[in-house]
C-alpha positions in Angstrom: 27.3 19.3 4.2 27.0 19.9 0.1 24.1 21.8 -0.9 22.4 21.3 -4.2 23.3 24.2 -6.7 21.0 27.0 -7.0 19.7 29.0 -9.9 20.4 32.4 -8.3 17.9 34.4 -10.7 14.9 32.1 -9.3 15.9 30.8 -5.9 15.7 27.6 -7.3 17.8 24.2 -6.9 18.4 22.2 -10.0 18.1 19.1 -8.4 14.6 17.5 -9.0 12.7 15.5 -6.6 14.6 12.3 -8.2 17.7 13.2 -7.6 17.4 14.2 -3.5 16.1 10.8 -3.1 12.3 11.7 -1.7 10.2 8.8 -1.4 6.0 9.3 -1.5 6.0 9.0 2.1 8.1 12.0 2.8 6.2 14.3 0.0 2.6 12.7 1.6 4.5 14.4 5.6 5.6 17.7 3.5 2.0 17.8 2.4 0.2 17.1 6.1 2.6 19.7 7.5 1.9 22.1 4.5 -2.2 21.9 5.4 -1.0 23.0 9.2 -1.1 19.6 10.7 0.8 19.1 14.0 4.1 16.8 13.7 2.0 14.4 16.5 -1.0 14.1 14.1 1.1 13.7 11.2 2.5 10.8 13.1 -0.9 9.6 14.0 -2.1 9.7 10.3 0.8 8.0 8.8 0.7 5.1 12.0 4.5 6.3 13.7 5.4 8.0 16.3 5.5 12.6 16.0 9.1 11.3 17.4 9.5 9.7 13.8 7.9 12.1 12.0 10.7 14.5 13.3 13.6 12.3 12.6 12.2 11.8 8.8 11.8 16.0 8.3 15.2 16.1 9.6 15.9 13.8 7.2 14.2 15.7 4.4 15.8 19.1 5.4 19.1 17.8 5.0 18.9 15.3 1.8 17.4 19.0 0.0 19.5 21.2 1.6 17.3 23.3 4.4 17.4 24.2 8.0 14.0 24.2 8.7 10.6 22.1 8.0 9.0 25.4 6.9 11.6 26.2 4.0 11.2 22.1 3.1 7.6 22.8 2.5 8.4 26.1 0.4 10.5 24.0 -1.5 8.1 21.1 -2.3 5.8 23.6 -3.1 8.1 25.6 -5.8 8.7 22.5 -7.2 4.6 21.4 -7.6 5.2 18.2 -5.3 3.0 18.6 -2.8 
């Protein structure tokens, strides 16, 4: 898998939201999770299943270049997204 490049001194990618491909949906799931909301009541809120919600994170994770939900939310937030 390609990651995006990183500025080293900040920790940063130089890929903006644009250019990983995330959609207002996936920054709206970032955000609920960010707040401390369970995957199943994410899935609730946005009207699919947590099963779904999991699948899209994964999703996420790997169109920005993470392992984990956690660090996608770190990196949503760095970026002033969410």
């Amino acid at each position: 898998m390609a990651y995006p490049e990183v500025d080293s001194r900040r920790g940063d990618s130089l890929l903006g939201m644009g250019e990983v491909g995330l959609t207002d949906e996936d920054l709206v799931l970032l955000a609920e999770l960010a707040k401390g909301v369970t995957v199943d009541r994410v899935g609730r809120r946005l009207d699919i299943s947590g099963r779904t919600v999991r699948r899209r994170l994964r999703g996420i994770c790997d169109r920005i270049g993470v392992a984990t939900a956690i660090e996608a939310v770190a990196w949503a937030a760095r970026r002033r997204l969410i």
